[in-house]
C-alpha positions in Angstrom: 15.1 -7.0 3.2 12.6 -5.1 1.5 8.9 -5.3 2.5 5.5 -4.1 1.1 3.2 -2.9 3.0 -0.6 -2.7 1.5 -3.0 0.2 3.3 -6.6 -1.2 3.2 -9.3 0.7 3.1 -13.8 0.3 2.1 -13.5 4.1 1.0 -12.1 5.7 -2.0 -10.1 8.7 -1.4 -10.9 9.0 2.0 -8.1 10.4 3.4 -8.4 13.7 5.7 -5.6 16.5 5.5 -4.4 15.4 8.8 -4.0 11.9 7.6 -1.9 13.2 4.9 0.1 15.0 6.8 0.5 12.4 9.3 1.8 10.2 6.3 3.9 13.0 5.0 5.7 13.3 8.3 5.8 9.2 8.7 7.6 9.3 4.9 10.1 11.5 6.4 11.1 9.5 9.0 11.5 6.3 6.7 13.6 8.7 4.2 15.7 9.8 7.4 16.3 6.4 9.0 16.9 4.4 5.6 14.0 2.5 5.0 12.7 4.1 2.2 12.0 2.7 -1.1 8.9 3.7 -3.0 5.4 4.3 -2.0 2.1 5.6 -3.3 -1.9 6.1 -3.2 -3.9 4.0 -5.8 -7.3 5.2 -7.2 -10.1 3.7 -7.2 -11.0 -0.5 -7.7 -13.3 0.6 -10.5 -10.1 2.3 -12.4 -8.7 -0.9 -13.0 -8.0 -3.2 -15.5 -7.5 -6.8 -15.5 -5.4 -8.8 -17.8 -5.2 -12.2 -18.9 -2.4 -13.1 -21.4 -1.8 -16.2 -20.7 -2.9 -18.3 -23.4 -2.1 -15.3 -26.0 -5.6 -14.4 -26.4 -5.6 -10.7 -24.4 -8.2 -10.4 -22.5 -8.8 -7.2 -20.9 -11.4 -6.6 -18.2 -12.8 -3.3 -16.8 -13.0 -3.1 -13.0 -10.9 -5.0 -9.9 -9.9 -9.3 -10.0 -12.2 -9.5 -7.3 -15.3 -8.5 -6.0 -14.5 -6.9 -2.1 -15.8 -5.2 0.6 -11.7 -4.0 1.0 -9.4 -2.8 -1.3 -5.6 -1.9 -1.1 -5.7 1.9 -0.9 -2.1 2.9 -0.8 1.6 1.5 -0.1 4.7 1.5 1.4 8.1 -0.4 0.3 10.7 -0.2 2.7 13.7 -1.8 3.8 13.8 -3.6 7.2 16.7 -5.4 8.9 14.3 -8.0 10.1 10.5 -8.7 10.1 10.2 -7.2 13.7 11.9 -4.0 12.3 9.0 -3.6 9.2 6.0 -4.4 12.1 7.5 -1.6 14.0 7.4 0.7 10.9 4.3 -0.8 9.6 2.4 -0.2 12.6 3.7 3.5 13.1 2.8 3.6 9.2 -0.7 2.1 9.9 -1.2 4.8 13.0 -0.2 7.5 10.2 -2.6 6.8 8.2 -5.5 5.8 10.1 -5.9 2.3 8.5 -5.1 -1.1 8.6 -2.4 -2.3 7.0 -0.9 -5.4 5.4 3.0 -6.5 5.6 4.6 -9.0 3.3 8.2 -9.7 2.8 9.4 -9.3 -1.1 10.8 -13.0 -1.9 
């Protein structure tokens, strides 16, 4: 089962080296026991753009959905055999990082 997993953070591009290279050797790991899929860094909530198609009218909107004191920063999708599998990596992800993290099973 795949899984995403959503680093939060209240900073943009806070990350120190050692953080990064914390996260660089935790991608290894996932790459050499399977579980890798995809994964990423996002910039910052004012970079985005928000829009609204659904009646065919287009609307576009500068900045994030929602006004927060947290954003999601970064994340991981991996495979898991189980949800006690991705808290395992998720938690060893969250320790790589130095955040908090988020898991959610794809459906």
């Amino acid at each position: 089962m795949q899984y995403l997993i959503t680093v939060i953070d209240n900073r943009t591009a806070s990350g120190t080296q050692e953080e990064f290279d914390a996260v660089d050797a935790f991608n290894e790991q996932l790459r050499a026991g399977g579980h890798w899929v995809f994964a990423g860094g996002l910039a910052a909530p004012e970079t985005a753009t928000v829009i609204d198609n659904r009646d065919d009218k287009g609307l576009f909107t500068d900045g994030p959905f929602a006004e927060t004191k947290e954003w999601a920063a970064g994340f991981w999708v991996f495979e898991a055999a189980d949800l006690d599998e991705a808290l395992k990596l998720a938690a060893a992800g969250s320790k790589a990082c130095n955040r908090k993290v988020e898991v959610r099973p794809f459906l």
